[in-house]
TILOPA-782444 format. One record per residue (C-alpha): residue in one letter; x negated, y negated, z. Coordinates in pm, whole numbers, plus 32768, in hexadecimal, padded with zeros to 4 digits. Example, Ala and Ser with C-alpha at 12.3 -4.5 7.8 and 13.67 -1.06 7.14 Angstrom:
   res     c1     c2     c3
     A   7B32   81C2   830C
     S   7AA9   806A   82CA
***
This chain:
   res     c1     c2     c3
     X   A281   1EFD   8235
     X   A233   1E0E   8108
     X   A31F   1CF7   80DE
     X   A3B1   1DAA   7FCE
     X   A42B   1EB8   809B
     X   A49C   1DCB   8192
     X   A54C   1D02   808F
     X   A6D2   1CF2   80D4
     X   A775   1BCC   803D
     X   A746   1AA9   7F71
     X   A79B   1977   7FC2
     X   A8BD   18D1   7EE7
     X   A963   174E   7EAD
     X   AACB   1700   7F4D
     X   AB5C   15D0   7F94
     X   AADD   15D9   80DD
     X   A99B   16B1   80A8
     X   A87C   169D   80F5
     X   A85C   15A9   81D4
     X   A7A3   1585   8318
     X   A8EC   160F   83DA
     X   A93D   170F   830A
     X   A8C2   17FA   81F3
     X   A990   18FB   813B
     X   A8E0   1A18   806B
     X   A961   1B2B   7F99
     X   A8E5   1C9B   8028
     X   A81A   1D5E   7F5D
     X   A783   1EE6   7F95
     X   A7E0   1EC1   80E4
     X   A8EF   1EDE   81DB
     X   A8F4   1D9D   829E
     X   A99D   1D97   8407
     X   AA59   1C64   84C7
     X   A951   1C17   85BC
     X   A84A   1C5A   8501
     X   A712   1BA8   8504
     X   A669   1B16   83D4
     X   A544   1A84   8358
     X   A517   1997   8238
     X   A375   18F0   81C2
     X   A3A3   179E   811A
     X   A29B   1687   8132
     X   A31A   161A   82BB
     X   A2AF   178B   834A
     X   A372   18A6   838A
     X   A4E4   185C   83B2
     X   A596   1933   84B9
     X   A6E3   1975   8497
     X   A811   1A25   8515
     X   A931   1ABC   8448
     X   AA8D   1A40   84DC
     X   AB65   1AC3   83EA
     X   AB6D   1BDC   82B7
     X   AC77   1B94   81A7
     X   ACC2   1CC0   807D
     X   AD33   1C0F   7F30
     X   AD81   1C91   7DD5
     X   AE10   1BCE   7CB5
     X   AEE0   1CB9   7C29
     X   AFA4   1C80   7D82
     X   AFA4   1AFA   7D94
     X   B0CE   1AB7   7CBC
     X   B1E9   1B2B   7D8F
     X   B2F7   1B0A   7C6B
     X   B214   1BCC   7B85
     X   B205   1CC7   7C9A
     X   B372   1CF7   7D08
     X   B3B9   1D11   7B89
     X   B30A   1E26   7B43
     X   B3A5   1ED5   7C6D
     X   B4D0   1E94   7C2E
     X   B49B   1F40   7A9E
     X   B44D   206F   7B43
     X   B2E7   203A   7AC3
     X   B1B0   206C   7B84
     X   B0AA   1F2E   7B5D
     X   AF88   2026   7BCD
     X   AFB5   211B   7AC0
     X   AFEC   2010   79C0
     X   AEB0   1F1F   7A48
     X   AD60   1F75   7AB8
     X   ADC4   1EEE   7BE0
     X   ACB8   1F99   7CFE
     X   ABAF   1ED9   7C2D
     X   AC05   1D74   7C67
     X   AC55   1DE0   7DFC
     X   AB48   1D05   7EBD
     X   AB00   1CBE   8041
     X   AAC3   1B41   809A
     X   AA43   1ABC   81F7
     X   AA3F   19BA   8299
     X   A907   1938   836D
     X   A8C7   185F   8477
     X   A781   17EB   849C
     X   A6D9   17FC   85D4
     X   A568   174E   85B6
     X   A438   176C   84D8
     X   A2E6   17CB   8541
     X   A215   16D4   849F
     X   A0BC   173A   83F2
     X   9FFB   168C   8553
     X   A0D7   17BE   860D
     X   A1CD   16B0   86BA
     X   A335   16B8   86CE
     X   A417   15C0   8608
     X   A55E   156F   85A5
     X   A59E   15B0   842E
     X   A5A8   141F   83B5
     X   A59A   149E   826B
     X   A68C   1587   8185
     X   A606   16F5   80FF
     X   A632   1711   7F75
     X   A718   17B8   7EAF
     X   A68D   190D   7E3D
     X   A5D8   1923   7F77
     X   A5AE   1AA7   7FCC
     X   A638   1ACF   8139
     X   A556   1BE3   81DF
     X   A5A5   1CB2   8350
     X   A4D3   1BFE   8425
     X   A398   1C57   8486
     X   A3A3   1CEB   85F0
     X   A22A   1C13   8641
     X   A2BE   1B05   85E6
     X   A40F   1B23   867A
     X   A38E   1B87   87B3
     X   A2BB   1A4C   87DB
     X   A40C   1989   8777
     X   A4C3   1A2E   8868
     X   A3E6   1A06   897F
     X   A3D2   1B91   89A9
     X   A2A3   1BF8   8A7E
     X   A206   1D3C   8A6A
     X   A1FE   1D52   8BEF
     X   A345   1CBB   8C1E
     X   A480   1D64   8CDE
     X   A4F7   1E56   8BDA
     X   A676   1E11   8B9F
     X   A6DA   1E91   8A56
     X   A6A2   1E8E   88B4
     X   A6FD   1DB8   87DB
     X   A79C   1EDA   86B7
     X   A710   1DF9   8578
     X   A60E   1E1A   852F
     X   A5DE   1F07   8676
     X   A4FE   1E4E   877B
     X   A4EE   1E67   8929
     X   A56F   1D2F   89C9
     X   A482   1CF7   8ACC
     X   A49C   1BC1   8B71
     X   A3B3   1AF5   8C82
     X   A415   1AF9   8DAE
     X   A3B5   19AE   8DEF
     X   A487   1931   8CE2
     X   A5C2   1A10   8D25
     X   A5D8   19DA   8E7E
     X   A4F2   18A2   8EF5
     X   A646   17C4   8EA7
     X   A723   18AB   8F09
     X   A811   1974   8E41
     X   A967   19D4   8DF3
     X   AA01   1B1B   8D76
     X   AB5B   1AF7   8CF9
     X   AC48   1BC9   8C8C
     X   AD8F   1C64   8CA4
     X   AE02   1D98   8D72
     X   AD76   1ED0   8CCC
     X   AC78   1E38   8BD9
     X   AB44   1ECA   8C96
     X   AAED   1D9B   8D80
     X   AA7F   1E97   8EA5
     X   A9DD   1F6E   8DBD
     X   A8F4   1E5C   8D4A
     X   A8BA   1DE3   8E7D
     X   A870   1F24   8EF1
     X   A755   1F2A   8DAF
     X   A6D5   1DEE   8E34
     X   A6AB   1E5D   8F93
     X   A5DF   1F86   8F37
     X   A4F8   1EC7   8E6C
     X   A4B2   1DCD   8F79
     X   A489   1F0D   906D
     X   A376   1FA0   8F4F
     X   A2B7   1E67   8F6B
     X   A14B   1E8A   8FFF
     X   A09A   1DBF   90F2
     X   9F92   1D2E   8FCB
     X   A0DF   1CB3   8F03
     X   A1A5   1BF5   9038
     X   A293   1CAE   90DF
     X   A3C6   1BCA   916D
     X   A4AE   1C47   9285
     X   A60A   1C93   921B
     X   A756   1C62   92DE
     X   A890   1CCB   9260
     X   A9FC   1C71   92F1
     X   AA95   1DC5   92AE
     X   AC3A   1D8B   927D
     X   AC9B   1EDF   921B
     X   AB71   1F9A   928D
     X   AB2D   1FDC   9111
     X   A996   1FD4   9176
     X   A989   2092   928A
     X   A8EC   21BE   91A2
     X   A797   2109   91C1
     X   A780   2164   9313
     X   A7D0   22E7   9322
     X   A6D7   23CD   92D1
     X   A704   24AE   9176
     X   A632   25B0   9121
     X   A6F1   2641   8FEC
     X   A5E6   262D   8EFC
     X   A6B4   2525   8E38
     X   A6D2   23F3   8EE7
     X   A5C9   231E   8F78
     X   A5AF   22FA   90EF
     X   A585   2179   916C
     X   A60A   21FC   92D9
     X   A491   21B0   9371
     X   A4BB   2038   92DC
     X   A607   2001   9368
     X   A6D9   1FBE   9484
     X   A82D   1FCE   94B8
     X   A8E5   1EE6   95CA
     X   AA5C   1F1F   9618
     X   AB18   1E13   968A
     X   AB94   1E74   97D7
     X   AA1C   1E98   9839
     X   A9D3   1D25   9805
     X   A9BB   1C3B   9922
     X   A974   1AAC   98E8
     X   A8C1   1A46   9A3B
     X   A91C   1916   9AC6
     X   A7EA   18CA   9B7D
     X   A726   17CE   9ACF
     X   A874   1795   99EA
     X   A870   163C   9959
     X   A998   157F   99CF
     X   A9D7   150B   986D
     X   A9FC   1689   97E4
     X   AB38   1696   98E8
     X   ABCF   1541   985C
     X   ABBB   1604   9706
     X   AC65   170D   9790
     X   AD6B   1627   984F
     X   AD8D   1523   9768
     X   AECC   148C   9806
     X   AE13   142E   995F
     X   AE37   12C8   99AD
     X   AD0F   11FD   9A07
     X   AD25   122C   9B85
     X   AD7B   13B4   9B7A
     X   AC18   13A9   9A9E
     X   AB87   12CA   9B99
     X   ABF3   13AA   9C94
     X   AB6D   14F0   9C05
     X   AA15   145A   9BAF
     X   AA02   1414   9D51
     X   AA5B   1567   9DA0
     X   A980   15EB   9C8F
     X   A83C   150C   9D31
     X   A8B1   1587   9E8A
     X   A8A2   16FB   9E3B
     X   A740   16BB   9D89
     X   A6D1   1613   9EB9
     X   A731   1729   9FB4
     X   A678   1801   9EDE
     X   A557   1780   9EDD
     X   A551   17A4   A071
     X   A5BD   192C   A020
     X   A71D   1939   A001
     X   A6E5   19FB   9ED5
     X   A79C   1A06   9D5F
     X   A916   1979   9D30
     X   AA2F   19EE   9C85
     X   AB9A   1922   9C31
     X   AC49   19D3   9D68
     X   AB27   1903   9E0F
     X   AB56   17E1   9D48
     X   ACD0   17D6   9DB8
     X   AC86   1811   9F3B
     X   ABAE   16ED   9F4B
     X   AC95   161E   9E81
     X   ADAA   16AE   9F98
     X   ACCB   1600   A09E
     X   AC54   14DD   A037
     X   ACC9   13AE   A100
     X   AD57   1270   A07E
     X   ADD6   1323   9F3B
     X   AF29   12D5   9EC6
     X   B012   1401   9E74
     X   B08D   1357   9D4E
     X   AF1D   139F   9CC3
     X   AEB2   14FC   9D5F
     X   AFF5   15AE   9D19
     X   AFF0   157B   9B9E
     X   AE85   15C2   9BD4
     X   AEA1   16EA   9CA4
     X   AFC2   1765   9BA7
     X   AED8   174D   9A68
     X   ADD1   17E7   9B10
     X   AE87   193F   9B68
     X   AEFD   1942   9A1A
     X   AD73   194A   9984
     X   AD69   1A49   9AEA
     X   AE6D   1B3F   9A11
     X   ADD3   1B86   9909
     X   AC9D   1C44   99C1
     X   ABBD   1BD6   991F
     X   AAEC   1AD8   9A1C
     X   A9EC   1B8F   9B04
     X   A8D5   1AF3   9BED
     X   A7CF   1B4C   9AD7
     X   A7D0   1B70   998C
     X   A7F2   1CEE   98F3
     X   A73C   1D31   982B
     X   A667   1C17   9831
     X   A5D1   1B8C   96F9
     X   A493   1BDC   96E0
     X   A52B   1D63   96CB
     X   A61F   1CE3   95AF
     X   A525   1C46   94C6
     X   A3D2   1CF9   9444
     X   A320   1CF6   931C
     X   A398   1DDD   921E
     X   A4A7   1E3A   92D8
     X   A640   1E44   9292
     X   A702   1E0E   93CC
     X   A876   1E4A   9393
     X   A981   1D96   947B
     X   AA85   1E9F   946E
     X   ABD7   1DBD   9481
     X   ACBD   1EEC   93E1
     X   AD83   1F0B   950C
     X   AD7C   1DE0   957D
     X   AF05   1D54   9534
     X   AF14   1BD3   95C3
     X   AE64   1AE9   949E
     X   AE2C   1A0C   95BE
     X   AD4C   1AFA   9651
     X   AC9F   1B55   9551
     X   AC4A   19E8   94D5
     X   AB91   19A6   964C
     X   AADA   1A8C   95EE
     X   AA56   1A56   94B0
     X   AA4A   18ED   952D
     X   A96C   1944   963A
     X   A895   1A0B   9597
     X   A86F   191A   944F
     X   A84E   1816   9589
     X   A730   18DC   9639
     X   A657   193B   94F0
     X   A68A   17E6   9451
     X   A5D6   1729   956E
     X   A4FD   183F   95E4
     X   A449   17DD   9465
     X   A4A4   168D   946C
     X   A401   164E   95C2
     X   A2BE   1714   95D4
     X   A270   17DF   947E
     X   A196   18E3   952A
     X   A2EA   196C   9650
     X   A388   1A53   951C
     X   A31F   1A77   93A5
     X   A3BF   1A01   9281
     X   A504   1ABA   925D
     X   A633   1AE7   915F
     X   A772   1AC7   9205
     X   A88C   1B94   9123
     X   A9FF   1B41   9165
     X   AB24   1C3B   90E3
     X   AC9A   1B82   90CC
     X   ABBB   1A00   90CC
     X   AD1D   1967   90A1
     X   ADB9   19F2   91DA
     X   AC81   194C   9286
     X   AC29   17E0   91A0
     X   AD9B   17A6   9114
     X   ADDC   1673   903A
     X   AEF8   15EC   9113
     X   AF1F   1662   926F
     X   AEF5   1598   93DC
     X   ADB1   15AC   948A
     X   AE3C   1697   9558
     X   AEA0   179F   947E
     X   AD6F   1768   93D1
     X   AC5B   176C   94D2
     X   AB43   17DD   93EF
     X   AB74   171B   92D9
     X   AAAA   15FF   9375
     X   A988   16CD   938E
     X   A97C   17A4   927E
     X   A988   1628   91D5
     X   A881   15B9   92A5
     X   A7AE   170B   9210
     X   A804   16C8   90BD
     X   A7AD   1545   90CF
     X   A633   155F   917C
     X   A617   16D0   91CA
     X   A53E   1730   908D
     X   A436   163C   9128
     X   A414   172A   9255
     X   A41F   1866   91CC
     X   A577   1884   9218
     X   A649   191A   90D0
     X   A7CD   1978   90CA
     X   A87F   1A3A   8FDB
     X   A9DF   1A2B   8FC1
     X   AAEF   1B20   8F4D
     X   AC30   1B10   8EDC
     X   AD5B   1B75   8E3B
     X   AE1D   1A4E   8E47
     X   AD14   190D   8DB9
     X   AE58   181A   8DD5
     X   AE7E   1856   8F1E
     X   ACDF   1821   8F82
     X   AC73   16AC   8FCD
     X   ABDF   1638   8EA1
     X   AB00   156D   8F71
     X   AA26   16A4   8FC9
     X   AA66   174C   8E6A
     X   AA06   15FE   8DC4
     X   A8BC   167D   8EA9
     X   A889   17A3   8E2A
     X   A7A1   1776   8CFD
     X   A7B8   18B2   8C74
     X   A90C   1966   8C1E
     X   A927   1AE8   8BC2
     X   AA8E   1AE9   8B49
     X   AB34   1C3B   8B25
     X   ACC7   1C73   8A8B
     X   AD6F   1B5A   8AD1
     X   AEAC   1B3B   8A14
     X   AFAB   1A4A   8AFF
     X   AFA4   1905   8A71
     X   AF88   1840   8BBB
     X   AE40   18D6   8C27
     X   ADBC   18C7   8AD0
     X   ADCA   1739   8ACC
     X   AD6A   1751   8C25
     X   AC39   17F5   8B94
     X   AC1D   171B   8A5B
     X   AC13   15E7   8B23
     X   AB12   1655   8C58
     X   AA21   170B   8B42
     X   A909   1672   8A6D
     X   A8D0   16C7   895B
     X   AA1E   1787   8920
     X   AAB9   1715   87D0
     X   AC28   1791   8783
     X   ABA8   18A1   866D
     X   AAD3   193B   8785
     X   AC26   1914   8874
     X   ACFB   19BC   8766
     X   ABEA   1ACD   8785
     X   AC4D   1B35   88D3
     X   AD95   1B80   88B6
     X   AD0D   1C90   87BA
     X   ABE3   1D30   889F
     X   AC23   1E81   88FB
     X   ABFF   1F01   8A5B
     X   AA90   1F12   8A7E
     X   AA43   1E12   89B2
     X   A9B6   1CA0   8A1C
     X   A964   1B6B   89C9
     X   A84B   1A80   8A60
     X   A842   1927   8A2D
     X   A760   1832   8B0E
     X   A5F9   17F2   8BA8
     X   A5C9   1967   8B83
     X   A5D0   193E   89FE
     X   A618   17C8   8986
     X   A6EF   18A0   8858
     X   A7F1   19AD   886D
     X   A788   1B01   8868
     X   A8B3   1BF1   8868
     X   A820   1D38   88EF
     X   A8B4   1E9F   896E
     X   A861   1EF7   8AC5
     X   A771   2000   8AFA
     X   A7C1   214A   8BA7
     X   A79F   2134   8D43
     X   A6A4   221C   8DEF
     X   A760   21FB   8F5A
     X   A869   22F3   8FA4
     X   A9E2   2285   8F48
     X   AA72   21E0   9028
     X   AB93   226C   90F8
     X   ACC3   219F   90A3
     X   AC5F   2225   8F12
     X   AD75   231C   8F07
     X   AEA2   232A   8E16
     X   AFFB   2305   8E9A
     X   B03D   246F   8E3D
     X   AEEF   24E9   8EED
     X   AF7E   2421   903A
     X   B0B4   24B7   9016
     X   B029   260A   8FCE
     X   AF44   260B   911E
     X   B06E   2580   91EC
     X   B160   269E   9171
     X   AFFE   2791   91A4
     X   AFCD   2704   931E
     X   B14D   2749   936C
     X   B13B   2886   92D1
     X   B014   28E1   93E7
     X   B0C6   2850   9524
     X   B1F3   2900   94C8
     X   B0F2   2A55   950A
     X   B059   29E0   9619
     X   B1BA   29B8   96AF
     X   B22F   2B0D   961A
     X   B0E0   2BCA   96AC
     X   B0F8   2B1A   981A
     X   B26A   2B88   982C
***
């Protein structure tokens, strides 16, 4: 397309336009669309730009006395005045960068002229803006002009992300896009190991088979684990993962433990084989010279980690079986009701692949670790213990992207997430978000994010994002591609749920009818 059929606008002089912030242009042969990108050649390079804004004007409207007059004389002003001929679209731009003759990115230092002509950008060169890579993980299209956002996975997830959104504005579903195109991946481009905290059991598609000719099975590259099956050994446990867990010890209960801890790894050594807490507390029980003002409290806290079931001699499953190479492991937690619980877990686990890379590289490859409901595990204000994961998934978010070791976070709720880690996350995908709390939670923790681009999201549709970040350096507002996985199972309208229940009734009542 010559630039003549890519012409859509010329550029025009306002009090405040052009300028290096801001451009307006009046819309010629062309449609143009808020969130549009745009391209404008002057002597800096090719100016990139996004529409923020589309305005409609016609004179014959401005004067609102002249207007109301001739309504209220009974007498039409478009049958008297030619008025569809002076009806004009305006936008409004804001300019990203401009890529300079030597093919470099700037910043526009200079302003574009008046009478400009405003073209759709070119999809070359606003791919190479953009960052897009032609063997990147396939998200989405940008709708003007129409172009795949493909993004490297290096720069998407090496400094970990965040997807944020409200409830029902496709966070799951684009997750679900993102897992699949990490599970394509091929050994010659990288493949990462994937582990996904599971809330709702919204991903637990991945790992049942479908042959229905429609959806595309990933069951051979994952693995489901349900909660009740996990077991955290406590052979070879760190004393100082307990005191995380028991954070209200005092200094002799913890020196007390860390004996009985060295005792029980001493007797097995000379065969007395694995430990578990009941065997913690039974040599706690005998220990001599221990005051009971000490091993009570200690004993106490120790049955109440016992409850849970969820300590074992050994781990299960261990860890080498929960991260490999192009695999997604999902950590089932749907059932799992006590928060407490669940954030052991996900501490232990964030705990155990963390240092496994931190430690010695070559134990378990570089892996992506996913978490659904972030703010129920990292929240802004909470005490360390109701918030036992936080530390770590810090701790990830500080160093981890010099290991190999990449988080993603999700959640509903930004305001509630510690901005500490979100601050961490380099790049953003930012979904619906229209409560004002999260959005200057979001506004403040996201670089790059300018308040036109924040009034933007409270008018994306469900499906649509926005990225802002390492991944791109500029927004790129995008709509999420179709999924190839099989819907999940919790994708079921109210009526449909209420349809099956009423169905299901329907065939006990039979059953009960035939057996009698």
């Amino acid at each position: 397309m010559d630039q003549e059929d890519n012409n859509i606008g010329i550029v025009v002089s306002t009090l405040d336009s052009p300028s290096t912030s801001k451009i307006n242009f009046v819309c010629v042969n062309k449609l143009v669309h808020k969130g549009q990108y745009v391209q404008i050649n002057y002597s800096q390079g090719h100016l990139i730009g996004l529409v923020t804004d589309v305005i409609k004007t016609n004179r014959y409207f401005e004067n609102n006395e002249s207007v109301k007059e001739f309504e209220n004389s009974n007498v039409n002003i478009s049958e008297q005045f030619p008025t569809t001929e002076w009806e004009f679209l305006q936008a409004v731009v804001k300019p990203l960068g401009v890529l300079n003759q030597e093919g470099f990115f700037t910043r526009a230092t200079l302003p574009i002229s008046p009478g400009s002509k405003v073209l759709i950008a070119d999809k070359e060169v606003l791919a190479k803006f953009l960052h897009l890579k032609e063997n990147g993980l396939f998200l989405g299209n940008i709708t003007h002009p129409d172009l795949e956002v493909k993004f490297d996975l290096n720069r998407l997830l090496q400094k970990h992300l965040a997807i944020l959104a409200q409830s029902g504005a496709g966070k799951s579903y684009l997750t679900s896009v993102m897992l699949e195109e990490i599970l394509d991946r091929t050994t010659n481009q990288g493949r990462i190991a994937t582990v996904l905290f599971d809330t709702h059991g919204e991903y637990s598609n991945f790992s049942i088979p479908v042959n229905d000719g429609i959806h595309k099975d990933y069951s051979s590259k994952s693995i489901r684990i349900n909660s009740f099956d996990i077991k955290i050994g406590c052979t070879g446990l760190r004393p100082g993962f307990l005191f995380s867990l028991l954070p209200n010890l005092s200094v002799a209960q913890k020196r007390e433990l860390v004996n009985v801890i060295k005792k029980l790894d001493e007797d097995k050594k000379h065969g007395a084989g694995p430990y578990d807490l009941k065997d913690m507390i039974k040599e706690i029980e005998v220990q001599e010279n221990s005051r009971e003002n000490v091993t009570k409290p200690l004993i106490a806290a120790l049955y109440e980690l016992d409850s849970y079931k969820l300590f074992g001699k050994t781990d299960k499953p261990s860890i080498l079986d929960v991260v490999k190479s192009g695999k997604l492991t999902i950590i089932d937690l749907a059932k799992e009701i006590n928060l407490r619980k669940k954030q052991i877990i996900l501490y232990y686990f964030a705990h155990k692949l963390f240092y496994s890379r931190a430690n010695s590289e070559n134990t378990i490859p570089p892996f992506l670790f996913v978490v659904e409901e972030a703010h129920q595990f990292a929240p802004e204000t909470a005490t360390k213990e109701n918030a036992l994961a936080k530390n770590i998934l810090e701790t990830i978010a500080r160093e981890g992207r010099k290991f190999g070791a990449c988080v993603c976070l999700i959640s509903q709720r930004p305001v509630k997430l510690s901005s500490t880690i979100l601050s961490q996350a380099n790049t953003h995908i930012i979904l619906r978000v229209t409560n004002p709390y999260d959005l200057k939670h979001i506004g403040e923790s996201s670089e790059g994010l300018d308040q036109k681009s924040i009034e933007m999201i409270t008018s994306l549709r469900v499906g649509e994002a926005l990225v802002v970040g390492e991944a791109s350096n500029y927004p790129v507002f995008f709509k999420v591609r179709k999924k190839n996985s099989a819907d999940s199972h919790l994708d079921v309208t109210l009526t449909g749920l209420a349809k099956t229940f009423e169905d299901r009734e329907k065939d006990q009542d039979k059953d009960v009818d035939s057996f009698i």
